[in-house]
C-alpha positions in Angstrom: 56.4 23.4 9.5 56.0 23.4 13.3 57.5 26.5 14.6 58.1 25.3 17.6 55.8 27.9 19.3 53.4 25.2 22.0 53.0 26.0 25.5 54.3 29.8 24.8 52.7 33.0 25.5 52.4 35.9 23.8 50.8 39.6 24.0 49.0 40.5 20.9 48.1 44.1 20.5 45.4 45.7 18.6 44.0 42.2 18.6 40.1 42.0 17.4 40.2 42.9 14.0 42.4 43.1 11.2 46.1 42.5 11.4 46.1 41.5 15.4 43.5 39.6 14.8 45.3 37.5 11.8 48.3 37.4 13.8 46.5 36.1 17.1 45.0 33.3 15.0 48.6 32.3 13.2 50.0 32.4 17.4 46.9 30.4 18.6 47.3 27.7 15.2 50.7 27.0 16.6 49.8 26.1 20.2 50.2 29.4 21.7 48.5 30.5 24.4 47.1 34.4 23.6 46.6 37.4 25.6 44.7 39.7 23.3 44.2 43.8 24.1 41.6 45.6 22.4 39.6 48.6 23.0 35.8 46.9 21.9 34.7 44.3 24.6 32.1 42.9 22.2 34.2 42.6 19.5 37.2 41.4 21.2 35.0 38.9 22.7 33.8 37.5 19.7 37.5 37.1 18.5 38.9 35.5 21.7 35.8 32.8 20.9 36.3 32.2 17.5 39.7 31.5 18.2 39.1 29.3 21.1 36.7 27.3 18.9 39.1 27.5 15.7 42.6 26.3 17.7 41.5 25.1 21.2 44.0 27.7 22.1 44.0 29.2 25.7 43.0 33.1 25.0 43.1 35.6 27.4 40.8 38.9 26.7 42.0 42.3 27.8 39.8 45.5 26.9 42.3 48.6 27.2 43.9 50.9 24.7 47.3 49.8 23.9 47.7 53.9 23.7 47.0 54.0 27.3 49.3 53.4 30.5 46.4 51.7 31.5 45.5 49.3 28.9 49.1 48.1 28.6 49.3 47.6 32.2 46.2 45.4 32.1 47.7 43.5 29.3 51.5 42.9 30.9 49.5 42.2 34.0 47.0 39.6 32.4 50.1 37.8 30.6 53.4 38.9 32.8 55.8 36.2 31.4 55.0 36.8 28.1 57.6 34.9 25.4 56.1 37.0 22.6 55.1 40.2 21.7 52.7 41.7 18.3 52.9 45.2 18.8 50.1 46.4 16.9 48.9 50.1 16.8 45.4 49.7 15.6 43.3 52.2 14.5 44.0 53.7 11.1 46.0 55.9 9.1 43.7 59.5 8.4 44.9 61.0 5.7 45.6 64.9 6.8 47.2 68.2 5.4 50.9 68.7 7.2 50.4 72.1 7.2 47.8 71.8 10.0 48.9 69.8 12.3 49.9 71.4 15.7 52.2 69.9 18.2 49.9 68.0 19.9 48.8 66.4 16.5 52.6 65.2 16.0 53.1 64.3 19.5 49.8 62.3 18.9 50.8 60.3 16.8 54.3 59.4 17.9 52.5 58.6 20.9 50.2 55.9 19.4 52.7 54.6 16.9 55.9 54.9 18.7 56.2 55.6 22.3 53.6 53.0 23.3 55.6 50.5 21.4 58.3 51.0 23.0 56.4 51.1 26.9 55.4 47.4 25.5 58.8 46.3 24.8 60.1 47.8 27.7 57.7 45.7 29.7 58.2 42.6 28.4 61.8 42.9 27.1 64.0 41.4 30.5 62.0 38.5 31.1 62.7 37.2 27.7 66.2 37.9 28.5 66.4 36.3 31.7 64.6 33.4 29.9 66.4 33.4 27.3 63.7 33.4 24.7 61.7 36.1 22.9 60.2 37.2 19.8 58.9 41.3 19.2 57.2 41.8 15.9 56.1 45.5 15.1 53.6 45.5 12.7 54.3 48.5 10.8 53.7 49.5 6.9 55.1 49.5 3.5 55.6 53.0 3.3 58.0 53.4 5.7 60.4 52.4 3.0 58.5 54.6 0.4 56.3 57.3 2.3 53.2 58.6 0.4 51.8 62.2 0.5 49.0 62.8 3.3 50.7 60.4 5.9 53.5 62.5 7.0 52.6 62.0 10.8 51.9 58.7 11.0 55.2 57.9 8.7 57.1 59.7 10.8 56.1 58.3 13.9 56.7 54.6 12.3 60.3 55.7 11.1 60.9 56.7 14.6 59.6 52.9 15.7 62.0 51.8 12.9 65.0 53.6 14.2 64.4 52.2 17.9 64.3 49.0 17.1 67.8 49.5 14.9 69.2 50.2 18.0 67.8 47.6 20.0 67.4 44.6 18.7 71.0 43.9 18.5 71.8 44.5 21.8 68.9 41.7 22.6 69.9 38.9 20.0 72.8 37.7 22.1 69.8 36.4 24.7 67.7 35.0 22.0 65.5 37.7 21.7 64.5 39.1 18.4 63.0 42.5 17.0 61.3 43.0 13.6 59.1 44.7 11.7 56.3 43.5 9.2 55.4 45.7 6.4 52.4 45.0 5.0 51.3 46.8 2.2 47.9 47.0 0.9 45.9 44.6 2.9 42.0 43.9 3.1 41.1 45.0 6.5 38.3 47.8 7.7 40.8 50.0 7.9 41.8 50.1 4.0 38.6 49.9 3.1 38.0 53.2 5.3 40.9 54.9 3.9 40.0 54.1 0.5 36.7 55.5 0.9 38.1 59.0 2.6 40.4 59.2 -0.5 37.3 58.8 -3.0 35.0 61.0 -1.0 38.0 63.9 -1.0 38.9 63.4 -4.7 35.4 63.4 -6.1 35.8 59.7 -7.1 33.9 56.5 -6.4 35.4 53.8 -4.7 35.6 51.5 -7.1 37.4 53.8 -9.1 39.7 54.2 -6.1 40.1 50.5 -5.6 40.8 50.0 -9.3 43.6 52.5 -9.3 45.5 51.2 -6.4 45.1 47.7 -7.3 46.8 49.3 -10.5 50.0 49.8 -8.5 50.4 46.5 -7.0 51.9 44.2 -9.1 49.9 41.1 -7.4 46.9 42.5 -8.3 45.1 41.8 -5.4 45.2 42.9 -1.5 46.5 40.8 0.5 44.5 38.4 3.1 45.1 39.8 6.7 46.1 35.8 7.1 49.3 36.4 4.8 50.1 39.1 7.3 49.5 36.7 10.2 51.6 33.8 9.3 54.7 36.1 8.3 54.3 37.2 12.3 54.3 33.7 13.4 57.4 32.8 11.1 59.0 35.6 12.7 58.1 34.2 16.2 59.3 30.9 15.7 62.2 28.6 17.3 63.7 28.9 13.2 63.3 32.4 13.2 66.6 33.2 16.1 69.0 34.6 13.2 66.7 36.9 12.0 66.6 40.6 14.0 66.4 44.2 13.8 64.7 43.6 9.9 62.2 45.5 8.3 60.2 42.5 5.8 58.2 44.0 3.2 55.2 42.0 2.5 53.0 43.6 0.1 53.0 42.4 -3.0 55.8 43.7 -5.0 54.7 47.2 -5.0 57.7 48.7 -3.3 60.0 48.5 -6.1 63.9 48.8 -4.6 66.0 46.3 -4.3 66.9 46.8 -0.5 
């Protein structure tokens, strides 16, 4: 299916590894040109030229934190006219015990996973109006519809995102600009892997026997691809996608068992 996506340009946060990276690839396949904003300049590097090579894509590399004022003024500088935006948080969920988190810890990570969001929708949000074309995608998680014990900072902070972009994304459809969120689930990135690891080291496990159990709950019995991830984004961003706003799309293998 072409999307519809060439000669656009899009703001991919979070973009060298994992989901942003996925996601900057699916863009790039599709004949976007990519601005990508990352905190690693070697690392980023190496992604901007593997997609190059991959897609013959134009790809624009920012180093800055998307957490920053700073790095997402570098990256709304570096692509100011941007038609879409993969708001990404990076980093990693840490696990962590509720009853010791300080104010500074919540406002942390409302911060990281919320209000810096926002800032990028903010900045990008009335040119896609004015053009009269835009596509937001928030990648968030599965367990915002189903939130697990250990994560209650970052959960709430990603609930907070969710709300927001309730609110919004109606008021922006009417100009052909749409907000969603992805919700992957369990996907094979550093970041799981890292997670999984903290969980076995704290529970007296091994890994494997970590792995095994989760893989347990996932009725695909496998993690995902970070690609799977990446294509549902550029769905979402496509010329197909204008009827489709303000949803939350689950993508993780059937383990979130409601019906809505």
């Amino acid at each position: 299916m072409d999307l519809g996506l060439k000669g656009r340009k899009a703001i991919v946060c979070a973009a060298s590894k994992g989901l942003g990276r996925a996601a900057a690839f699916s863009l790039a396949r599709e004949g976007v040109a990519v601005t990508l904003l990352a905190r690693t300049q070697a690392t980023l590097e190496a992604t901007a030229a593997d997609i190059r090579r991959e897609t013959g894509a134009t790809v624009t590399p920012v180093v800055g934190d998307v957490n920053t004022p700073e790095g997402r003024a570098a990256a709304l500088a570096a692509c100011p006219d941007a038609d879409i935006l993969v708001n990404n948080p990076g980093g990693r969920q840490v696990p962590g015990d509720f009853r010791t988190f300080d104010r500074d810890e919540w406002l942390k990570w409302f911060d990281a996973q919320m209000i810096s969001q926002m800032a990028m929708i903010q900045g990008v949000v009335d040119g896609m109006v004015a053009r009269r074309f835009g596509r937001i995608v928030n990648i968030t998680v599965s367990f915002v519809k189903f939130p697990q014990m250990g994560f209650a900072h970052s959960h709430a902070a990603r609930l907070a995102l969710t709300g927001a972009v309730a609110s919004i994304a109606r008021e922006l459809v009417p100009h052909n600009v749409t907000v969603n969120n992805v919700l992957p689930g369990l996907v094979d990135t550093d970041a799981l892997r890292t997670n999984l690891q903290v969980l076995a080291e704290r529970s007296g496990r091994t890994y494997e026997a970590v792995v095994a159990e989760r893989l347990l709950t996932c009725p695909a019995g496998r993690f995902a691809d970070p690609s799977e991830t990446g294509d549902l984004v550029a769905f979402l961003c496509g010329a197909q996608a204008g009827f489709i706003t303000a949803q939350n799309i689950v993508n993780d293998g059937g383990v979130y068992q409601g019906v809505f």
